[in-house]
N, C-alpha and C positions, 0 to 999 in steps of 0.2 A: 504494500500500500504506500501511495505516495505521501512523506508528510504534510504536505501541503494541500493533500486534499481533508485533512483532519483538523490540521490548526490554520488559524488566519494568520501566524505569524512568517514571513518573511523574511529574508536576507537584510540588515544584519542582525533582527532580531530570533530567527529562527536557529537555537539552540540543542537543535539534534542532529546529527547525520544520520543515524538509521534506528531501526528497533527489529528486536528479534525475540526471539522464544515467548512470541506473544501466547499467552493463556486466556481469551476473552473475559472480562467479568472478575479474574485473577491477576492477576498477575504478567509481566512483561521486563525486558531490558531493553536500554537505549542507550545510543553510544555518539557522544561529542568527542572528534578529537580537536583541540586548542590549536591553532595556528597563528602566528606573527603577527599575518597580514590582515586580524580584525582588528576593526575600530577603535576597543575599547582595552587591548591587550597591552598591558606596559609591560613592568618587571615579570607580571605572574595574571594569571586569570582570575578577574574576581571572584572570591567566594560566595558572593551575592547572585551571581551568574549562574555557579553549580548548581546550587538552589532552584533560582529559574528553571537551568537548564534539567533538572530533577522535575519539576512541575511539570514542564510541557510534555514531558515523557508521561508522566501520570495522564495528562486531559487524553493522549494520545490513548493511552490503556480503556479511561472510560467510554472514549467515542469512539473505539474500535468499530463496531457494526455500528454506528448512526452517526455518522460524517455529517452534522450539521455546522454550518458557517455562522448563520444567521440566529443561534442559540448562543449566547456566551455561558464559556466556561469562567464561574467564578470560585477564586480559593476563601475559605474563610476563616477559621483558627487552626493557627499552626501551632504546633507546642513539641518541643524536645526534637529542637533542631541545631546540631553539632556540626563546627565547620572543624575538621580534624589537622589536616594542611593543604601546603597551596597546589596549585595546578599549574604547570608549568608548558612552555610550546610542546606541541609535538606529543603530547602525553595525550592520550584515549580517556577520558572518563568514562565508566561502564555504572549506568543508574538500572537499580535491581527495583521494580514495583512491586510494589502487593496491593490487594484492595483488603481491607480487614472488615468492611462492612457496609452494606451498600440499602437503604432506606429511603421511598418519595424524593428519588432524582438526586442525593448528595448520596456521596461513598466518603470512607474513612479510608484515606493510604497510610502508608510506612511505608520506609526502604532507606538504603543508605547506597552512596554514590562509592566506589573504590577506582582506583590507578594503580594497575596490577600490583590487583589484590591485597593492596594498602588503600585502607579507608580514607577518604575524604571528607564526607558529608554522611551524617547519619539522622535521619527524619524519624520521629517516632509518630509522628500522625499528626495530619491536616483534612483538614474536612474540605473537600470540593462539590460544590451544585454543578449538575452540568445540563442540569435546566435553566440556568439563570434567573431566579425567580421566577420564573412566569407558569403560570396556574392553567 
């Protein structure tokens, strides 16, 4: 699946290159690798960005079979979120999703981001709508 037909974000906002071992409804991985030549890359990749790029993986998970544009995906509380170290060029970040619970259009993830198989980011749960409100 293309990402771009799941999320609205774009170049230089689209913070994935691919996703694999999708589990519908479960679970999934997605895979940024950091290159020089973004934007917003100095010494190191923001940690703020992991993160991001850890979300869009998640919207990606929940709107596996329903590819809507025109529905935002909103996150809502995030709690027992660990930025462990930094991300550097040329380095893969591999984002591991889970859905721990899914109720009336918002899901509960977890997961934690590694760079071979050193932890970077470790999420203990955020609540996503991916109804965006609407009734």
């Amino acid at each position: 699946m293309e990402l771009t037909s799941v999320l609205p974000h774009r170049w230089p906002v689209l913070l994935l290159d691919r996703v694999a071992d999708v589990e519908p409804g479960v679970s999934l991985s997605g895979f940024l690798t950091i290159r020089a030549d973004q934007p917003w890359y100095a010494d190191h990749f923001p940690p703020y960005l992991v993160l991001e790029s850890w979300l869009q993986a998640a919207a990606v998970l929940g709107r596996w079979k329903v590819p809507h544009h025109d529905i935002p995906v909103l996150v809502g509380r995030v709690r027992g979120v660990r930025f462990l170290r930094r991300a550097f060029t040329e380095e893969t970040v591999h984002h591991r999703v889970r859905i721990v619970k899914t109720a009336a259009g918002l899901s509960i993830c977890s997961g934690i981001s590694t760079i071979a198989e050193s932890a970077v980011l470790e999420v203990d749960q955020v609540t996503v709508s991916f109804g965006g409100g609407i009734r």
